[in-house]
C-alpha positions as CSV (number, residue, x, y, z in Angstrom):
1,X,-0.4,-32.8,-7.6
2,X,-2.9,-33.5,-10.3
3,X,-3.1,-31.6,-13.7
4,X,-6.3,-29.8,-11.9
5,X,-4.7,-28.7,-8.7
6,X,-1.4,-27.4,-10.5
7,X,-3.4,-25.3,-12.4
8,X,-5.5,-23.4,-10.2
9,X,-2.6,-23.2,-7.8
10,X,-0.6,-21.4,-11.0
11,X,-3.5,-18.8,-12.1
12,X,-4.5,-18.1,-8.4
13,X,-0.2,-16.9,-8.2
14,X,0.0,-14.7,-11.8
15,X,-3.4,-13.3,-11.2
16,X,-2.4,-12.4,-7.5
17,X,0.6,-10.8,-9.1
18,X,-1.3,-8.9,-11.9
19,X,-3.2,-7.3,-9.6
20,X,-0.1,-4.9,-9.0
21,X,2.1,-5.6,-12.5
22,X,-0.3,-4.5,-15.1
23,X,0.5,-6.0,-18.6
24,X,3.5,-8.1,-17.9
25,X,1.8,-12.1,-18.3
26,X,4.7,-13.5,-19.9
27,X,6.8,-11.6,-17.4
28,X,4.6,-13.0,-14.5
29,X,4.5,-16.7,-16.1
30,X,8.7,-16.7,-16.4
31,X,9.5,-15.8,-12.6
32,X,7.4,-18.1,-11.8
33,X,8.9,-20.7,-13.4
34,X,12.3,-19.7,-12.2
35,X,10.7,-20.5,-8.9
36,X,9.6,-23.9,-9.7
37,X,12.5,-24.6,-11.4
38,X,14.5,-23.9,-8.0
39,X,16.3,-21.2,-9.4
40,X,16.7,-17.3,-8.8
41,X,15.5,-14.2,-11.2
42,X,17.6,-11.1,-11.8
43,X,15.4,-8.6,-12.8
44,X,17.2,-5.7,-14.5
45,X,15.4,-2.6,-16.3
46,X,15.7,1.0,-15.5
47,X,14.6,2.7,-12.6
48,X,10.6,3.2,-11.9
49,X,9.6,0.3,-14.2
50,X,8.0,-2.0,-11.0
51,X,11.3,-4.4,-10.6
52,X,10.8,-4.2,-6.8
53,X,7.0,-4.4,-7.0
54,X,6.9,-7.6,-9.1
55,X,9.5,-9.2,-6.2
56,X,7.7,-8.4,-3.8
57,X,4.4,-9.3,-5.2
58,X,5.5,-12.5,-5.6
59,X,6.8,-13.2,-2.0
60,X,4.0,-11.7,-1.0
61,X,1.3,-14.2,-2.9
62,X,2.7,-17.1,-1.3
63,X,2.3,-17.4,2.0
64,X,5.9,-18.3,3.3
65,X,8.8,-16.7,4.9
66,X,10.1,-13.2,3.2
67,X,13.3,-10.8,4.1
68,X,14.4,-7.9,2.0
69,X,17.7,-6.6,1.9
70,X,18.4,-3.0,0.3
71,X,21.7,-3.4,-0.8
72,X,23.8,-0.1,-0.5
73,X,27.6,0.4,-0.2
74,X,28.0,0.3,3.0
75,X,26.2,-3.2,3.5
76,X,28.4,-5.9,4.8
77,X,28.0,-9.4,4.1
78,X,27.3,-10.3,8.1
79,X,24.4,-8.3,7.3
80,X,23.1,-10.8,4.8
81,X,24.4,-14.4,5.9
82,X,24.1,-13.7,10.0
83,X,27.2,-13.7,12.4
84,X,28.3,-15.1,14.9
85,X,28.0,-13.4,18.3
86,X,29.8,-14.1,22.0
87,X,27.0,-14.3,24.9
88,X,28.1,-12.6,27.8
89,X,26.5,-15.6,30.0
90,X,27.4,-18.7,28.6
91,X,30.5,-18.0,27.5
92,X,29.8,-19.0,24.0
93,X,29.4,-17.8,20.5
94,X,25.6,-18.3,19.5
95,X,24.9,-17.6,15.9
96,X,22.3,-14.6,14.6
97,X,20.7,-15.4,11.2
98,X,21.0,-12.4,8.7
99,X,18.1,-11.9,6.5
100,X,19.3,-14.6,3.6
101,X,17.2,-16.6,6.2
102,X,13.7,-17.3,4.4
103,X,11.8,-18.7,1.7
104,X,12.1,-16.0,-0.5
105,X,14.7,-13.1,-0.4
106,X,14.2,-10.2,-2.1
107,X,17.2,-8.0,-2.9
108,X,16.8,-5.0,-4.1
109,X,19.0,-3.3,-6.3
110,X,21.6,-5.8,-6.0
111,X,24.5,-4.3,-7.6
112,X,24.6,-1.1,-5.5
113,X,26.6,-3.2,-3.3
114,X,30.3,-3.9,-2.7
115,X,31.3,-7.6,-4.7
116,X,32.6,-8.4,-1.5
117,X,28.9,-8.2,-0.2
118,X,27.6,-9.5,-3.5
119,X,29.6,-12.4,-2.9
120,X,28.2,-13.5,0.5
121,X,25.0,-14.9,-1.7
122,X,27.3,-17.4,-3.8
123,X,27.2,-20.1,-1.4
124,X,23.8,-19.9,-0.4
125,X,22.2,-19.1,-4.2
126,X,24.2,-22.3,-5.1
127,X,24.6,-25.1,-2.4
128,X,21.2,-23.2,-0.2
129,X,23.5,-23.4,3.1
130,X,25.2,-20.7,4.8
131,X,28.6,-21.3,6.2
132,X,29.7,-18.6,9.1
133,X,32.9,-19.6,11.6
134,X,32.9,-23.0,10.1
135,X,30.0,-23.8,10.5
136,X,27.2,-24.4,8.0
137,X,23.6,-23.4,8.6
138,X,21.0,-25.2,5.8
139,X,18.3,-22.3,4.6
140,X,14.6,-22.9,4.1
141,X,13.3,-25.1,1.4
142,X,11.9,-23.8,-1.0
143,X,14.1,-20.9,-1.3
144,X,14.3,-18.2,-4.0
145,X,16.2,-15.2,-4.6
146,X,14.6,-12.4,-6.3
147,X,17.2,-9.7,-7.1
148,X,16.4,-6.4,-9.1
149,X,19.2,-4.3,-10.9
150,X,19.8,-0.9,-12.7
151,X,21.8,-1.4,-15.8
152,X,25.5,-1.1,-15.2
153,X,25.9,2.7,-16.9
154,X,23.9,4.1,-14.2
155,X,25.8,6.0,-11.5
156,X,26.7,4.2,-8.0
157,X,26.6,0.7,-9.5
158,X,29.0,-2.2,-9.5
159,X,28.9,-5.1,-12.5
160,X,27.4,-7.9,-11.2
161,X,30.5,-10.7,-11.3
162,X,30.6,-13.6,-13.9
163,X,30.0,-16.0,-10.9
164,X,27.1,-14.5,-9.4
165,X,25.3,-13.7,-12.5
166,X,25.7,-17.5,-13.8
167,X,24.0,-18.5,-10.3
168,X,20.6,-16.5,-11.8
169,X,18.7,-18.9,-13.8
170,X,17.2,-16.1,-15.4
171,X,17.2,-12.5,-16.7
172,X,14.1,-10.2,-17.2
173,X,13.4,-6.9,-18.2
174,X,10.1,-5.8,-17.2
175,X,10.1,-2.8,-19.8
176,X,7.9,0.0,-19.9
177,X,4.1,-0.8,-19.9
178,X,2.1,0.0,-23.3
179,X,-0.6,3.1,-22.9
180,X,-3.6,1.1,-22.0
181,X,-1.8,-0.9,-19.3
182,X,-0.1,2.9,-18.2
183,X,-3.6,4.2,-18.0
184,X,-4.7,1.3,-16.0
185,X,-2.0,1.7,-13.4
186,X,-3.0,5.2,-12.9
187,X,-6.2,4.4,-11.9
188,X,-5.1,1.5,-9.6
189,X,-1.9,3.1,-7.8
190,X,-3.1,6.3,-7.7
191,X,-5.2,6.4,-5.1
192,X,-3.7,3.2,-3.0
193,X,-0.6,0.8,-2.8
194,X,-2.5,-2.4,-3.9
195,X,0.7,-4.0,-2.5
196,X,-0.8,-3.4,0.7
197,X,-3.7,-5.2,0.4
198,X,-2.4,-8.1,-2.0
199,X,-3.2,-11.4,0.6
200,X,-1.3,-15.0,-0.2
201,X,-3.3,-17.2,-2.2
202,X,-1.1,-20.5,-2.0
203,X,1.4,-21.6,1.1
204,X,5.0,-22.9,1.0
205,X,3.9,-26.7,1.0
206,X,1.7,-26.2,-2.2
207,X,4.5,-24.6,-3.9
208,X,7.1,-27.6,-2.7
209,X,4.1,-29.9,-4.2
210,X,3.9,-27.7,-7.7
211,X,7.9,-28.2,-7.8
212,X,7.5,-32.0,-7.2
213,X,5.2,-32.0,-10.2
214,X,7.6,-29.8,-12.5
215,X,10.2,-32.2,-11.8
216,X,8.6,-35.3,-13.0
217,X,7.7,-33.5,-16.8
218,X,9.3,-36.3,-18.8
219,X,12.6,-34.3,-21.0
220,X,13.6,-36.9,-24.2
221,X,17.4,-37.5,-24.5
222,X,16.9,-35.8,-28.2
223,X,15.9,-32.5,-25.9
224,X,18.5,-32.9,-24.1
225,X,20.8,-33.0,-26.7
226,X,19.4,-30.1,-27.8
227,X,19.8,-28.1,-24.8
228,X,23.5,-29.2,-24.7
229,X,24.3,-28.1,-28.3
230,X,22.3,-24.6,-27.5
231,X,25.3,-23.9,-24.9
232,X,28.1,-25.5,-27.1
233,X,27.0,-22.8,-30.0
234,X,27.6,-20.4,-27.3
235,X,31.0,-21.3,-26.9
236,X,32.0,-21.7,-30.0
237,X,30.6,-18.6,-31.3
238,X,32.8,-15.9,-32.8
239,X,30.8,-13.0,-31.2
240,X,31.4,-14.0,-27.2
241,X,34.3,-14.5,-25.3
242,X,32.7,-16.3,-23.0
243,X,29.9,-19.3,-23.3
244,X,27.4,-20.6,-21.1
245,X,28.0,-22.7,-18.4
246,X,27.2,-26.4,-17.5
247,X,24.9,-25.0,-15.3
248,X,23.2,-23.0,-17.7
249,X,22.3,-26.2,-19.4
250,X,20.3,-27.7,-16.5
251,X,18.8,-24.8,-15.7
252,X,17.6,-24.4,-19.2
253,X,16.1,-27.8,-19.0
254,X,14.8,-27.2,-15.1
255,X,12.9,-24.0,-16.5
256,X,11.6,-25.7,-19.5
257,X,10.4,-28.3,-17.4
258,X,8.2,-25.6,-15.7
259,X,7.3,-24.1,-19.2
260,X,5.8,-27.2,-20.3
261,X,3.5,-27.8,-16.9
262,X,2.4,-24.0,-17.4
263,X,0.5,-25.7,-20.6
264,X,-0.6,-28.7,-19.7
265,X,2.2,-31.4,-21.0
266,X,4.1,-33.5,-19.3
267,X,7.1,-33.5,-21.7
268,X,9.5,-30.8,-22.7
269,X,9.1,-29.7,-26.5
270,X,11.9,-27.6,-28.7
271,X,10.5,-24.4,-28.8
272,X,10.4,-24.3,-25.0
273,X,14.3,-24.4,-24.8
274,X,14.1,-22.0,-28.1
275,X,12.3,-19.5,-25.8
276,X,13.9,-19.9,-22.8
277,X,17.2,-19.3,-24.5
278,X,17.4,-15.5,-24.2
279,X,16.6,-15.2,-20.9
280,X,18.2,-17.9,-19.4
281,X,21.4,-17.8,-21.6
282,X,22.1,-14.3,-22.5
283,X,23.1,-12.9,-19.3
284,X,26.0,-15.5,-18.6
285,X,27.8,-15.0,-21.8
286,X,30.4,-12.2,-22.5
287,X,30.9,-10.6,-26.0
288,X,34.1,-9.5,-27.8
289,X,35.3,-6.4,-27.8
290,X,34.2,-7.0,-31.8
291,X,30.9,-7.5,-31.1
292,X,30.5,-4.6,-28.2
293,X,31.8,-1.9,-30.9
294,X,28.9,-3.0,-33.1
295,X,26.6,-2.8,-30.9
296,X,25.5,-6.4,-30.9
297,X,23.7,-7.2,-27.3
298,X,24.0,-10.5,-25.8
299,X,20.0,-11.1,-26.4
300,X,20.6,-10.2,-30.1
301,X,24.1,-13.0,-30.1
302,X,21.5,-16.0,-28.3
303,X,18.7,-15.1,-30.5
304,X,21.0,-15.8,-34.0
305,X,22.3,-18.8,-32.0
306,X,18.9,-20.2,-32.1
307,X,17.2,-19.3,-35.3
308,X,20.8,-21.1,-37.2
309,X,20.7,-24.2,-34.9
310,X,19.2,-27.0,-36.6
311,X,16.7,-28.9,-34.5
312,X,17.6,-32.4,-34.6
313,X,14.2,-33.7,-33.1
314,X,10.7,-33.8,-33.7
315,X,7.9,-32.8,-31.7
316,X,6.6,-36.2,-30.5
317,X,7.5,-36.8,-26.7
């Protein structure tokens, strides 16, 4: 895909989106990356903030194959894989695809659900397959999952496990919208759900062509070892228990790679990984009891991280 093409493919998909999310580019611009980088967004703010709108906004500007899933207590996790089913008149178990089945699943307020649910999008967030009776199903390509969630101390939620939420390449917080973008959405949702008449602007082989591209920006080993010291400093620091991931390191450099396409390069620079270190890091980490009684967030512990980490490269490619 040529610098040209990428381009108009990219502001034809956030302005789409802004037409319901007023205010929120760099929102916009970030799940979109997570979904060129091949990975899934948690979104997770307070209720009434448009989580569920931007989701669906998205799936909706791209003309592929989208399921939502409501999670709720009671949901089981045949409900989101599929099951397999015993036909009466062949005497065989034929299998029913649940709604993890599509290009882009939306799941909305994720941890409202059991972990035993939860845990039924492991395999397929991870390895994209579905395994049900031993045998494995492959799901769409590409494939995203778009989860919203309502922050922990609200009532009727379970914590998201360590392993699901290191299988999120990213965490967002909308946050509330300043007055002039409040005012704006008055006038705009008032009346109408412009969600009802948003129309797909690109299809499911542009977007595999726009990830092809994002995959070739060039990433220097100094970048690299970069991103690799950013999660080592996570583990070593004295405010978490727990560090980032090896995964958390590709998917730092996967995003990044998206980052840098967003603005025309076809290399990765530092402050893209400086960046994308709060939201792709701070949600895998755990702090110490230490750090919790002061009141020190996990954005606030990967911020420090960064500003004290020398940057042992320049900014040529």
């Amino acid at each position: 895909m040529t610098p040209a093409e990428f381009h108009a493919a990219t502001n034809a998909i956030v302005g789409n989106i802004e037409r319901v999310i007023e205010g929120k580019t760099s929102i916009v611009r970030l799940a979109l990356s997570v979904l060129l980088a091949e990975g899934h967004l948690l979104i997770e703010d307070v209720p009434g903030v448009g989580k569920t709108m931007l989701a669906k906004a998205m799936a909706t500007s791209i003309d592929c194959t989208v399921r939502r899933i409501q999670f709720t207590p009671d949901l089981l996790p045949s409900d989101v894989t599929g099951v397999s089913i015993f036909n009466q008149d062949t005497h065989e178990f034929s299998f029913k695809p649940g709604a993890v089945f599509a290009n882009i699943v939306v799941g909305d307020e994720i941890n409202r659900a059991s972990p035993k649910t939860q845990s039924a999008l492991l395999e397929c967030m991870e390895e994209r397959q579905v395994t049900v009776d031993g045998a494995t199903y492959p799901l769409q390509t590409p494939f995203m999952v778009m989860a919203t969630q309502n922050p922990i101390e609200m009532e009727g939620t379970y914590p998201l496990p360590e392993a699901q939420r290191d299988r999120f390449t990213a965490r967002v917080a909308i946050g509330y919208p300043d007055t002039k973008a409040e005012l704006a959405m008055l006038d705009v949702h008032g009346t109408a759900d412009p969600l009802a008449d948003l129309q797909p602007v690109v299809d499911s082989t542009t977007i595999t062509r726009m990830i092809q591209t994002v995959r070739s920006i060039h990433v220097s080993d100094a970048i690299k070892q970069y991103a690799v010291a950013l999660v080592t400093a996570t583990r070593q620091s004295s405010d978490l228990r727990l560090g980032a991931s090896p995964r958390a390191a590709l998917q730092l450099l996967r995003t990044a790679r998206a980052v840098a396409s967003f603005e025309n390069r076809d290399f990765v620079l530092p402050d893209d990984l400086q960046n994308l270190a709060v939201p792709v890091l701070a949600h895998r980490v755990l702090p110490t009891s230490d750090a919790q009684l002061a009141r020190r967030t996990t954005d606030a512990i990967i911020s420090d991280i960064v500003r004290r980490l020398p940057v042992q490269t320049d900014r040529r490619r």
